[in-house]
N, C-alpha and C positions, 0 to 999 in steps of 0.2 A: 655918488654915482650920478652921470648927467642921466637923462632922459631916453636919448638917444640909445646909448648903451644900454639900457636896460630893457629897449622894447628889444633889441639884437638879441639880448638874453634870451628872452621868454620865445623869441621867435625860435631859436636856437634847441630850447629846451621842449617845447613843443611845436612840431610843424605842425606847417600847414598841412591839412591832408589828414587832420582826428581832431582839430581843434572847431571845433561849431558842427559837429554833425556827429547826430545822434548813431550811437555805439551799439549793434545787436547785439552783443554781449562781451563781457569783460575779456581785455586781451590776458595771454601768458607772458609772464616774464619772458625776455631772455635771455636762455640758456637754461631752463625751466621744463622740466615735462609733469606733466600733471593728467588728471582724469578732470572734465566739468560737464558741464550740463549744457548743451547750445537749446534755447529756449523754441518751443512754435515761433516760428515766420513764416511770412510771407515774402517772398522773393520773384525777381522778374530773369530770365534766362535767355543767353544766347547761345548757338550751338556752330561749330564748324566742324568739318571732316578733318584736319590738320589739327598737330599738337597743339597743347594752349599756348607755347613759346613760341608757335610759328603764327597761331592767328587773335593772341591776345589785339593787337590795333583795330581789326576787323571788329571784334568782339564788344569792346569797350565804345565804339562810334553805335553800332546799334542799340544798343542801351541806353546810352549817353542820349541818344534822339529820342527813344520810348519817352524817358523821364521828362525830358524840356518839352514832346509833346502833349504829356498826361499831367503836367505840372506836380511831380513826383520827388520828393527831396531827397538827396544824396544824403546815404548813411554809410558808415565804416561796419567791417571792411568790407570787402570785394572775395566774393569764394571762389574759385575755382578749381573746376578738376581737367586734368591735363589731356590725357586720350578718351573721345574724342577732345578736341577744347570747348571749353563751356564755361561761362563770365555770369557770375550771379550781382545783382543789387539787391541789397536787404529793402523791403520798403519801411518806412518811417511808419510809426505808429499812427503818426497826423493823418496818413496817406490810408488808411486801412480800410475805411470806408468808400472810398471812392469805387469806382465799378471800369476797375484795369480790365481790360479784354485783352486774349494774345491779338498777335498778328501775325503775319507771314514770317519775323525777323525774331520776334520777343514772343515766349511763353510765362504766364502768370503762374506759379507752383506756390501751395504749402507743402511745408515740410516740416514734420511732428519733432515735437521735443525728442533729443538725441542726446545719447552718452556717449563722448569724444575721448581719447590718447590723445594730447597734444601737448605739441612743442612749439615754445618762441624761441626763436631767431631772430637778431638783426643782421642787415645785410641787405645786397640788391636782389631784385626779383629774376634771378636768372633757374635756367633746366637744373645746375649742376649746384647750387645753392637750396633748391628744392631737393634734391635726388641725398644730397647730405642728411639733409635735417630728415626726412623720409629713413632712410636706412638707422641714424639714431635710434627714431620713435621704434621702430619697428624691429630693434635690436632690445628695447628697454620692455616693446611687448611681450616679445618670444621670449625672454624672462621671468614674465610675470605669472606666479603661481593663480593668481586672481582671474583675471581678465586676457579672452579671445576676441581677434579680432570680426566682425558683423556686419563691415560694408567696406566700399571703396574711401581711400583716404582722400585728401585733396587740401589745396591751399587754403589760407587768407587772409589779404594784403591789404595791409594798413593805412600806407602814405600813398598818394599823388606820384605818376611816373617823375615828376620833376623834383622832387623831394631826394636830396643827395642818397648814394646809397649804403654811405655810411650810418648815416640816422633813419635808413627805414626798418621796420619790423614788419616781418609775416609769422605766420606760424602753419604748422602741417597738423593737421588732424585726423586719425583712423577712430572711425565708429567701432563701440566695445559693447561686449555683453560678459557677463560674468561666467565662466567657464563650466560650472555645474551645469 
């Protein structure tokens, strides 16, 4: 195999958009539902009155500026929940000490270790690719003799908007507590 080809491979097998930045925690297969544990973070947030499918662009620029202004490193994935829209950045471990202040645009939030329902999908990031995988999870909940649902559900997304969207993955998440 030439060279050439082989970097296509790897580019192919891994995009861009997970590969060089640090992961808040392990993705789900997809096509996968599972129960896991999303760890304490720290996260930075942006809020609009519009769904997140009408103001994800908006969203993603104000955060994108927080970071390059507070010199904050881009980590995988991207959470969001849909009504109102609201765009999470995990912060990087490196980053944890720094002394991030909100501002007008970004709020600085921890958010305590959590037990998630979720589901991986690949696919594009659209309303109706969400609203799928959502009814799934939420179909494999209302099943479950174990575990009730405990908060609102919400996305989070993997790859880079330019990252085909054939090879991207999200996954939906509903917070669980155990039914007793």
């Amino acid at each position: 195999m030439n060279t050439m080809f082989m970097l296509c491979a790897v580019a192919v097998a891994f995009p861009i958009g997970v590969l060089g930045y640090e992961k808040a925690f392990t993705e789900t297969d997809a096509g996968i539902i599972e129960t896991k544990t999303i760890p304490e973070r720290t996260l930075i947030v942006a809020q609009r009155n519009e769904s997140y499918f009408e103001a994800n662009n908006a969203l993603f620029g104000k955060l994108f500026r927080y970071i390059k202004d507070n010199d904050v490193s881009m980590t995988v994935p991207v959470k969001a929940h849909m009504n109102p829209g609201q765009m999470y950045f995990y912060v990087g471990r490196k980053d944890l000490l720094k002394d991030l202040k909100d501002t007008g645009d970004v709020k600085v939030v921890t958010e305590p270790e959590q037990l998630v329902m979720s589901i991986g999908v690949r696919g594009g990031y659209s309303e109706n690719n969400f609203q799928e995988a959502r009814e799934k999870l939420f179909s494999q909940l209302d099943a479950s003799r174990r575990w009730k649902k405990s908060g609102n559900d919400y996305a989070v997304f993997w790859h880079a908007p330019y990252v085909p969207a054939f090879m991207k993955r999200f996954e939906v998440h509903v917070p669980i507590q155990p039914k007793d």
